[in-house]
C-alpha positions as CSV (number, residue, x, y, z in Angstrom):
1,X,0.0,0.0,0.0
2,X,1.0,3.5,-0.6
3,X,0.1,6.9,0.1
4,X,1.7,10.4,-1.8
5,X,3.0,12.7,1.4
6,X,1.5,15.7,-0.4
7,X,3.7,18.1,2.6
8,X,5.7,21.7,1.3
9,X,9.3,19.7,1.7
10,X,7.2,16.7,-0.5
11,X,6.4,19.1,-3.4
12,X,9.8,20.9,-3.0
13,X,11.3,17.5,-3.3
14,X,9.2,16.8,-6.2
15,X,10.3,19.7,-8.3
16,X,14.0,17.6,-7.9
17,X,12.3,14.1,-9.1
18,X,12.1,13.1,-6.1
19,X,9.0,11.7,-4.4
20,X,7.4,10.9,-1.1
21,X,5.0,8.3,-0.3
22,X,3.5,6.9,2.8
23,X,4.2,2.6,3.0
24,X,3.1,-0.2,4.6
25,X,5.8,-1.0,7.2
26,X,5.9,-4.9,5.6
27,X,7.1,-3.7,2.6
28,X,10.4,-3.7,1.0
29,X,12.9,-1.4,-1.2
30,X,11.7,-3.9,-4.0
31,X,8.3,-4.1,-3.3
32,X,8.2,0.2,-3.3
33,X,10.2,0.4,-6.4
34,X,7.6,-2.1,-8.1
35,X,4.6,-1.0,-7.5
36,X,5.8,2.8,-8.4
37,X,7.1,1.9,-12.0
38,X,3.6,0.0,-12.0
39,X,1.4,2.6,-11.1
40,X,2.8,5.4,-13.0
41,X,4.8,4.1,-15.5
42,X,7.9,5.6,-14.3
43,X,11.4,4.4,-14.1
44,X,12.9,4.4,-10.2
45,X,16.2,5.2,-9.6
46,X,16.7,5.0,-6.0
47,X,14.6,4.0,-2.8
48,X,14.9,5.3,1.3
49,X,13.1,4.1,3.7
50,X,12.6,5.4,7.1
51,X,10.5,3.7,9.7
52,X,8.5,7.1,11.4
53,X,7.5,6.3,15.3
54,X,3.8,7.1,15.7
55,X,2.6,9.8,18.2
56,X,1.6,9.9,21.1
57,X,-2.0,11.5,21.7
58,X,-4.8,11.6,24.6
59,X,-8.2,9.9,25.2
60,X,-10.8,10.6,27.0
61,X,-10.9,12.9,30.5
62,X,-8.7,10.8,32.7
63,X,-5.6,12.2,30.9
64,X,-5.6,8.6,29.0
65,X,-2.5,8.5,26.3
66,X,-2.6,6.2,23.5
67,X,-0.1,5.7,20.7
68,X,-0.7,5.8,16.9
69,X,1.0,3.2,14.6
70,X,4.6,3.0,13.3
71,X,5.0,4.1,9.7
72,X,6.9,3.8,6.8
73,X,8.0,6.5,5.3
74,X,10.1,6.4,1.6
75,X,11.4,8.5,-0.4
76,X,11.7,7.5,-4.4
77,X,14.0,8.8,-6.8
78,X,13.3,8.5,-10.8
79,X,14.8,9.1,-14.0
80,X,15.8,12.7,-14.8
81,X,13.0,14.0,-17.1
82,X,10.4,11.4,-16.1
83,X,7.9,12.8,-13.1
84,X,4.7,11.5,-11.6
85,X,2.2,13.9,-12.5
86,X,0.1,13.4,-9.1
87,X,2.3,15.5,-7.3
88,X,2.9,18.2,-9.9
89,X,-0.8,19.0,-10.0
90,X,-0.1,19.9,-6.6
91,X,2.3,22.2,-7.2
């Protein structure tokens, strides 16, 4: 599964042809670069991950915390002159 991370540094990023999505934290380099050249016929150059921690939030009127999931967060590089129009539009 993935998500664009449609954020200023995102679209600033994109302008560079580089772009942000938001992953599944079972998925792999290979798995992210797959599904991207599948989905928008692009060719990847380059895949980071980075696993974000979720936050920390309250509940309720006891002063109840609770903690959202762990994320996956990675950043994909393609081809100089291809781009991913989803983000442009954006932009």
């Amino acid at each position: 599964m993935l998500k664009p991370l449609r954020t200023e540094k995102s679209l600033r990023q994109a302008a560079l042809g580089r772009y942000t999505f938001a992953a599944d934290l079972l998925v792999n380099k290979t798995d992210i670069k797959r599904s991207v050249e599948k989905l928008f016929g692009v060719q990847v150059v380059k895949v980071q991950t980075a696993v974000m921690p979720g936050k920390s939030y309250r509940t309720g009127r006891k002063a109840g915390y609770a903690t959202r999931s762990d994320w996956k967060k990675a950043t994909v590089t393609v081809k100089s002159g291809q781009k991913i129009d989803l983000f442009e539009a954006a932009a």
